[in-house]
N, C-alpha and C positions, 0 to 999 in steps of 0.2 A: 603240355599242349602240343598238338600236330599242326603245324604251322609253315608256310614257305613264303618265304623273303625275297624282295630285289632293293636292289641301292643304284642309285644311279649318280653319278659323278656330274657335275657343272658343266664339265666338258662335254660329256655325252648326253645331254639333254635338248629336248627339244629349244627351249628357254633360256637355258643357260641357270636354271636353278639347280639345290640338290632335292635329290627325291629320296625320300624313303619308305617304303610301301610296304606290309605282311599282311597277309590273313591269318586272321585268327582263328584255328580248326581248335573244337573240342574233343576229348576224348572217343572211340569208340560208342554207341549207343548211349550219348549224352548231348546234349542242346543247352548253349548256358546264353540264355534273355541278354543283348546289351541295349546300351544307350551313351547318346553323347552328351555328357554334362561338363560343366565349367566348376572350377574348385578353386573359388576367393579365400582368400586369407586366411580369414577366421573362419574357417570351415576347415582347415588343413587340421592333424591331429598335432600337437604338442607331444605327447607320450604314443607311441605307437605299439598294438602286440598281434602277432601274425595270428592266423586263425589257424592254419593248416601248423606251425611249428610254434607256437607259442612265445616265439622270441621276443622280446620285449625291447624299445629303443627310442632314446631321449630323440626329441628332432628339435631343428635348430628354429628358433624365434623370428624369423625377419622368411619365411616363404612365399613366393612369387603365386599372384594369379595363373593357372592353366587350366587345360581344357583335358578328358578321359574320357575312355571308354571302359565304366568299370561293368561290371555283372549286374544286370535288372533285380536279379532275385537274392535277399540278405539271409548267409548263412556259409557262405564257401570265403569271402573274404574279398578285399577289394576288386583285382583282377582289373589296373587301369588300363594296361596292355599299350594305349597309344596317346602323343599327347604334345602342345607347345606350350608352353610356358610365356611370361610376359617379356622376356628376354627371345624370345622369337628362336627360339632354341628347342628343338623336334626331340622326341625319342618314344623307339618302338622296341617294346618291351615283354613278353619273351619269344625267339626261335628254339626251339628243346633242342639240345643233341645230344648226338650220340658220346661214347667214349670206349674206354678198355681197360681189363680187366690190371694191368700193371697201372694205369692210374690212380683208378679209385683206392688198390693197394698201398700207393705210395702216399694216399692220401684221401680218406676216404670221404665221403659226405657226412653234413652234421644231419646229421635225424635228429626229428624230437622222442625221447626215451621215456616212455609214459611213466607215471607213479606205480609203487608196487606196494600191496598193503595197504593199510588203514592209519591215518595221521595218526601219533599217539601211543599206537601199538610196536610193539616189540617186533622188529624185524622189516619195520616203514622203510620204503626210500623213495625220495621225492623227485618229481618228475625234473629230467633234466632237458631245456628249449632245444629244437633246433636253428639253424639257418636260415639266410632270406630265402628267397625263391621270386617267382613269375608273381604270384601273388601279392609281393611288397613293391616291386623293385621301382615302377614309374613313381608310386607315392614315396617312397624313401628318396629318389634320387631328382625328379622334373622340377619340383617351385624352388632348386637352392644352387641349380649353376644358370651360369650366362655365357656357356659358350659349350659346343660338342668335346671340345677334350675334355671338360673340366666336370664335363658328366661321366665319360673313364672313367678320370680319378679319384669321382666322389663314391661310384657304383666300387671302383677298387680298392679302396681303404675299408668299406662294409663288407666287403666279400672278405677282405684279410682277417679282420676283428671277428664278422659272427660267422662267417663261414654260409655255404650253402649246401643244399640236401639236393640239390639237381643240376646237371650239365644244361648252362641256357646260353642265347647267344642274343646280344642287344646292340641297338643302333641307335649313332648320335647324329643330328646334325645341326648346322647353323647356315647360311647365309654362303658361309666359304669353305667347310669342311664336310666330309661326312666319316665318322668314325665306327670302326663295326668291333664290338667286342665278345669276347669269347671264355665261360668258365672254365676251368680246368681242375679235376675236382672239386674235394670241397672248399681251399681256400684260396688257390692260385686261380691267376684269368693273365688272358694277353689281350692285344690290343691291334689293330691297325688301323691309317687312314687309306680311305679309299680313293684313290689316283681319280685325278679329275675327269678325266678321258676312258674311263672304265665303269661297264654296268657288274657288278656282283649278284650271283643267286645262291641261294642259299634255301632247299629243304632242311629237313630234321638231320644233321648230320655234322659234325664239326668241320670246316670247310676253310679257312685260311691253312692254303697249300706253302707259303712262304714265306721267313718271319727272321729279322737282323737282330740277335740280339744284343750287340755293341749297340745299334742305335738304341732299343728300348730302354737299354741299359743306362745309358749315357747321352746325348741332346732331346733322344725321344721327338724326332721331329715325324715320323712315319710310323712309327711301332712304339706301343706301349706294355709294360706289363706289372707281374708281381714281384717286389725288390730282391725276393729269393729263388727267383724262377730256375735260375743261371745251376746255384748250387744244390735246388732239389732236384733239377735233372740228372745232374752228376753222380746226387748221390742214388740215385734210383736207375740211372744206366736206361731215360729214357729217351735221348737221343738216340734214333737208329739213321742218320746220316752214313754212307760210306767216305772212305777215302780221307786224305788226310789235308787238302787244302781248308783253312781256316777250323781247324781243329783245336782248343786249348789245350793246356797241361792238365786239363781236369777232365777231358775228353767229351767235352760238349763242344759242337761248332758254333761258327758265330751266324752263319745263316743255314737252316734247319728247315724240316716239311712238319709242320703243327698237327699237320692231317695224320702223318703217318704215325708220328711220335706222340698225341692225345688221342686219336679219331678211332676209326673202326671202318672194317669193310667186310661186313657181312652178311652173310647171305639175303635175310632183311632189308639192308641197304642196300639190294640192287633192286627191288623188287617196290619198296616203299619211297627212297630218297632219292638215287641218281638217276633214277629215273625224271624224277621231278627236272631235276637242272639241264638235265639231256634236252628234255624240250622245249625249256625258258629259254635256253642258248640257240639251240635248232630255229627258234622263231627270230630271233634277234644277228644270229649270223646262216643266213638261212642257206650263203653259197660252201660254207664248210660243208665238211664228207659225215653226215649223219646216218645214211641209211644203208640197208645191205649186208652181207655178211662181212664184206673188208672194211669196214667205214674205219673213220680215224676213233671217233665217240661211237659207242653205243648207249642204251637206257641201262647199262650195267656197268659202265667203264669207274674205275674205281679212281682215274685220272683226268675227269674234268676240269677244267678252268675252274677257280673261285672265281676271277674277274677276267673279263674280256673289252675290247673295245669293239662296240656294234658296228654294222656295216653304214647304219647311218644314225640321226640323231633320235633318240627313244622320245618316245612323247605320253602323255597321261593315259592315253587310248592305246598304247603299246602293252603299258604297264598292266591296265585294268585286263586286257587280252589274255597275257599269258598266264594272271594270278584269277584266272577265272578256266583254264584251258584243260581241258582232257584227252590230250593228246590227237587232237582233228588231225585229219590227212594221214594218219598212221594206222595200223591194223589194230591199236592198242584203243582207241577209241570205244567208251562204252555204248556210243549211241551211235556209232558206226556202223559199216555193213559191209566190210573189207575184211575184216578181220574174221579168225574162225570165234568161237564162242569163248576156247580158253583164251585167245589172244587178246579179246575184248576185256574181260577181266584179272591181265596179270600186271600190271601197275597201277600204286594207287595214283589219281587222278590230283590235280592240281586245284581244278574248283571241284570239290565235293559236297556231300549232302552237310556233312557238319558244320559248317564254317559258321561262326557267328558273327565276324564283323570284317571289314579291311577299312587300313586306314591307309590309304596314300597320304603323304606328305609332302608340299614344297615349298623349300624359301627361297623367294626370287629377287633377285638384288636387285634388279632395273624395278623395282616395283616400287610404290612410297612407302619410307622407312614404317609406316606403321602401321602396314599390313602387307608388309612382303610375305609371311606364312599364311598358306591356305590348308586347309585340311580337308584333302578332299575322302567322303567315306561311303561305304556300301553296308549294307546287311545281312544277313542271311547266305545261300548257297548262290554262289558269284555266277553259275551259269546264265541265272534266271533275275539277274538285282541288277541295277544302276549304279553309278559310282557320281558321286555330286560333290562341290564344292561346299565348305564350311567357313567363314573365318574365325580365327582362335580370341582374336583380341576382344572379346565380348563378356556382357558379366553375365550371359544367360544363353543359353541355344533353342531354339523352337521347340514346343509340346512335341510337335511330331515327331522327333529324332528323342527327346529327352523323357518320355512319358513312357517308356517300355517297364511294364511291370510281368509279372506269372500270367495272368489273364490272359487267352487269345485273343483280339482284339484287330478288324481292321486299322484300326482309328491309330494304331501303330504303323511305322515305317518297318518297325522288326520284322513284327508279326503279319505284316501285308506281304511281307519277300517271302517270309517262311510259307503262309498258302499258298502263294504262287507258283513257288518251285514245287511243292506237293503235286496240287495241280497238271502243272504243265509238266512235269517230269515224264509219266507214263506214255504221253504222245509229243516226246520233244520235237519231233521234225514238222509236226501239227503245227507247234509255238512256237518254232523257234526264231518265224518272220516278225511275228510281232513282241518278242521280247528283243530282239533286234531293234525296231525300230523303236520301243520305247525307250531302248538305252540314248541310241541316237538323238533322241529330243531333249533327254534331259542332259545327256552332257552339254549337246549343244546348247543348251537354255544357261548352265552351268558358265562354260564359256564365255557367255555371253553378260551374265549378272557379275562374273571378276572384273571383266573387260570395264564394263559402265562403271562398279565400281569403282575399282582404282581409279578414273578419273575423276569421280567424282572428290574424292578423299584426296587425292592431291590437291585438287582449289580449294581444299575446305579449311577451318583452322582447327587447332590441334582437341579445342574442346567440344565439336562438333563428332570429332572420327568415331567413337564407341558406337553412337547414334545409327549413324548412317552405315554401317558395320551389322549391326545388331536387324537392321530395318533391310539389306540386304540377305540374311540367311533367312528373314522369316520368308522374302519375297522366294526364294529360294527353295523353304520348305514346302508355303503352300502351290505352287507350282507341280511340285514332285508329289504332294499328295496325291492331286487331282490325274497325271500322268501315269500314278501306280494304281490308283482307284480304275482307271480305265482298262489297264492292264488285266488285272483283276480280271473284271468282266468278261474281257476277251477270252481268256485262258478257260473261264472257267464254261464258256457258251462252248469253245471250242470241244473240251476234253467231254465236256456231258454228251455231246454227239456221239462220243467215240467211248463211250459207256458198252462195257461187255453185254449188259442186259438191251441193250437196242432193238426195235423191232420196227418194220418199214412201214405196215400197214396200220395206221391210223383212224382212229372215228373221226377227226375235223376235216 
């Protein structure tokens, strides 16, 4: 999946929460239906088998209530992507990256090996599974820990055991930490937490620039990884560190660039990825030297920041900004007019037409313990959607966010963004006042339903909370219905004016 990430540290938040935020893009000329559903208990699978790799996997008996974003339409496979658990414990699940051709060599991905022949027959060989992937990994790993590290460690012992067929990169958090992990081939991954005081971006591209492996190796209080990281690199001579401070006898260092030594910097990735974080960071530290032919970063610089600390504190409306942005104020702009026509079109775009969902996430520790996660989520192509609060602790989520099927349907929140941005796309400067302002009401509305909420749920007793939770997203839902239904309207009075067949002269 083509997707770009931010992480936002306790420190650097607005709130003092952690944040973890992706959209979720689809492939090229594909659109995949979601919806926000909840997965109680006995709903979770006992025996699990991947659909795209056929892998098959006992799961453990005692799984936590949480909350997904899986695929509307049944036939491709779960695809939870985002999600809290009842342990208030976040994870977004996958970022694709990239890698290199000495990796996969040293270790390659598990593919599933299809059957050859006919059962029975002379010369049969039976199909052999491959590894997890984007497809399992929220449902294998979100209802069975209770804390971001210990979703690492669960995501990293299934990665050792079945291995994976693709370079993905996954975020944990809780209350106090946020962890960002990273594949590395098919069975190795690393690990780091993300310093309080630091927002991380992350396009399609392997992206942890700096990694201790004494620590991961041994207390594991900031870096985590795979038990035999140390001696596969040695033996595959994939450390390219210079020089010889903290060097071992086996010629691996002890602190190393992951980018340089798993990652890739190719021509592609100047043009699809770094570009992306060139301007996630450009909007978040906006007096650095971004632009120009001397800048320090350009949209090609193969040396970006994984993490930086912003100029001030990021906020929900920072987040939703940049993971909706296409490069405004720069000549790279597709709906610009600064730009020449190839300049307009040579980076991909950060909110694109494919996008099928975003999930921000925050858990907020000044908030009552039993609903410090909120899930706040959008749909569809980010230019033209809203981004609303949800709460996770619930046995159910509204029709409107949960009822996306195949069918085009207003009566969907999906399907309501996807017309919309249809719509409004061709005369963006036409719309772009009033999906502006629509955003603005419903955050604010948004806002405004957490705020009451949590008080309310603080006075309340503990057997009350689900309730009044539950009575909160729908007030939530139908609000945003009626706000996107208007929207709608708008867009759609507007753009028919501006219909190529128009003609001035009138019989009324």
């Amino acid at each position: 999946m083509a997707c770009t990430t931010i992480l936002v540290g306790k420190r650097a938040s607005y709130n003092g929460s952690t944040i973890i935020a992706r959209n979720e893009d689809s492939p090229n000329n594909e659109y995949n239906p979601k919806k926000l559903v909840v997965i109680r208990p006995d709903e979770q699978p006992r025996r699990y088998k991947s659909v795209i790799s056929h892998v098959e996997l006992e799961l453990p008996d005692n799984p936590q209530r949480y909350t997904s974003m899986p695929n509307a339409v049944a036939g491709q496979g779960i695809w939870g992507e985002a999600g809290v658990n009842e342990s208030q414990v976040a994870m977004s699940a996958t970022e694709t990256l990239t890698t290199n051709e000495r990796v996969l060599g040293a270790d390659p991905f598990v593919e599933l090996v299809p059957a050859k022949g006919t059962p029975g027959e002379e010369g049969y060989v039976p199909e052999v599974a491959g590894g997890i992937g984007e497809e399992d990994f929220l449902t294998l790993v979100l209802p069975y820990v209770h804390t971001a590290r210990e979703g690492v460690l669960r995501l990293g012992r299934l990665l050792e055991e079945h291995g994976t067929y693709e370079m993905n990169g996954t975020a944990f958090s809780d209350a106090d930490e946020i962890w960002w992990m990273e594949t590395v081939g098919g069975h190795h991954w690393i690990a780091r937490r993300v310093p309080d005081d630091v927002y991380v971006t992350m396009p399609n591209q392997l992206g942890i620039d700096e990694f201790d492996l004494d620590d991961a190796l041994g207390e594991g209080r900031d870096f985590l990884c795979s038990a035999d990281l140390r001696a596969w690199m040695a033996a595959n001579h994939l450390d390219l560190t210079l020089g010889a401070e903290g060097l071992g006898a086996d010629g691996v260092h002890a602190r190393f660039n992951p980018r340089e030594a798993f990652g890739s910097h190719s021509d592609r990735d100047h043009v699809y990825n770094t570009c992306r974080a060139w301007y996630m960071q450009r909007c978040l530290n906006p007096s650095q030297d971004w632009d120009g032919e001397y800048a320090a970063w350009t949209p090609e610089s193969d040396d970006l920041p994984w993490a930086q600390v912003p100029e001030r504190r990021v906020t929900l409306e920072d987040v939703k900004d940049v993971l909706s942005s296409h490069y405004e104020g720069t000549p790279f702009d597709p709906y610009g007019e600064i730009g020449t026509p190839e300049q307009r079109r040579r980076y991909r775009p950060i909110g694109i037409n494919r996008q099928s969902q975003l999930s921000v996430i925050e858990i907020r520790p000044d908030a009552p313990k039993a609903c410090q996660a909120v899930q706040w989520m959008a749909f569809g192509s980010n230019p033209f959607n809203t981004l609303v609060p949800m709460y996770p602790e619930v046995d159910a989520t509204p029709e409107y966010v949960s009822n996306t099927c195949g069918r085009v349907t207003t009566e969907s929140f999906y399907w309501a963004n996807r017309v919309i941005a249809a719509i409004a796309d061709p005369h963006y400067g036409d719309n772009e006042n009033d999906v502006s302002n629509y955003r603005e009401r419903t955050m604010a509305f948004g806002h405004q339903v957490v705020r009451e909420t949590d008080a309310v749920v603080a006075a309340a007793d503990a057997g009350e909370v689900e309730g009044l939770l539950e009575a909160a997203n729908e007030r939530m839902a139908a609000s945003l219905k009626e706000e996107t239904d208007k929207l709608l309207g708008k867009v759609l009075f507007t753009s028919s004016n501006l219909m190529r067949n128009r003609f001035s002269l009138s019989d009324h």
